[in-house]
VEXVEXLO-985919 format. One record per atom (N, C-alpha, C): residue in one letter; y, x, z. Coordinates in steps of 0.05 Angstrom, whole numbers, plus 5000, padded with zeros to 4 digits. Layout:
AYXZ
...
This chain:
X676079916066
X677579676073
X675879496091
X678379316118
X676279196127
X674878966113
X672178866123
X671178616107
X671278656074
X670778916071
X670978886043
X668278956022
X668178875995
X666378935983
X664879215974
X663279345962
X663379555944
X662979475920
X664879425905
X666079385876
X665479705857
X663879815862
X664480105852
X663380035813
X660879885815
X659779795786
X662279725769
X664979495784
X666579435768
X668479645761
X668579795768
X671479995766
X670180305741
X672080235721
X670980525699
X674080685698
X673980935714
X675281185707
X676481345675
X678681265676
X678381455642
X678481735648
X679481805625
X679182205629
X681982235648
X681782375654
X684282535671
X686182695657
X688382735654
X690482835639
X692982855659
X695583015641
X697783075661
X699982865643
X701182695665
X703182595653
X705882705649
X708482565633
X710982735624
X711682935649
X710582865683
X711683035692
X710883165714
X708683275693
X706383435701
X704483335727
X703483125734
X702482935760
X699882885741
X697682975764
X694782915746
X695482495742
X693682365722
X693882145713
X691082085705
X689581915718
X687981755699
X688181435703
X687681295676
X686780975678
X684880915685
X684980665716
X683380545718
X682780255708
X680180255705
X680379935695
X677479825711
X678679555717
X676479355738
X676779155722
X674079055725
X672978835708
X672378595728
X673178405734
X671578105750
X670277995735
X667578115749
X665277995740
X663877745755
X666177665771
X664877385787
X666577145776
X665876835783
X666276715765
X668976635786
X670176705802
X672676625817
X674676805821
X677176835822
X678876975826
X678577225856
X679077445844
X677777715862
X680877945863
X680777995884
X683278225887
X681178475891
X681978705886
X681179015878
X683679075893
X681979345909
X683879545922
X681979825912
X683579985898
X681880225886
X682680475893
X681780635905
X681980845918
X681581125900
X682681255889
X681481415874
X681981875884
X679281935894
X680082125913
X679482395879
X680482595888
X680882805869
X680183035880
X676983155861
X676183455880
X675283675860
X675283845874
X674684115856
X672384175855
X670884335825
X668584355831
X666584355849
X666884415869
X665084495898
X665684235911
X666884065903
X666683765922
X669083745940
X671083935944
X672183905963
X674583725951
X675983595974
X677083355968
X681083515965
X681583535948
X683783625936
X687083415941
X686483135938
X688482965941
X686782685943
X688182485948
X687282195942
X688682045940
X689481755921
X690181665911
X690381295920
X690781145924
X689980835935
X692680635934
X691080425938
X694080295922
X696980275957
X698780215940
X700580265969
X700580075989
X701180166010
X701779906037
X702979686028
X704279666014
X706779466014
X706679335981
X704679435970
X704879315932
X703278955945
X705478885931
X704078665938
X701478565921
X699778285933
X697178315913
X695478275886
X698778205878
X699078165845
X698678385826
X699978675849
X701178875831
X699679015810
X699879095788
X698879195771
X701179485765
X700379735768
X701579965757
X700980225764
X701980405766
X700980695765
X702180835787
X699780945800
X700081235825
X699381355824
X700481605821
X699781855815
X698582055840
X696482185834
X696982335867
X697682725865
């Protein structure tokens, strides 16, 4: 992102699982750890053993910057 931070310390991954319809799924969760209000854009890319980059995941163009919910990739 432009002008943006690396927030990577705040952001913890859960395990990865398949949801009701069958779409890999994991929870993310970000923590603000500063003492002022902070927006998070989280990118989350998906690879196969050997590193190679399989799909990627990020929040959408148009969620506005309130949004809180789930993308599957």
């Amino acid at each position: 992102m432009k002008d943006g931070v690396d927030a990577k310390s705040d952001v913890r991954l859960g395990t990865p699982s398949k949801d009701a319809d069958g779409h890999s799924s994991v929870r993310v969760t970000v923590s603000n750890t500063a003492t002022s209000k902070k927006s998070f854009a989280v990118q989350a890319d998906v690879r196969d053993t050997g590193g190679n980059l399989l799909d990627s995941s990020g929040p959408h163009p148009r969620s506005p910057p309130w949004f809180s919910g789930r993308r599957t990739a």
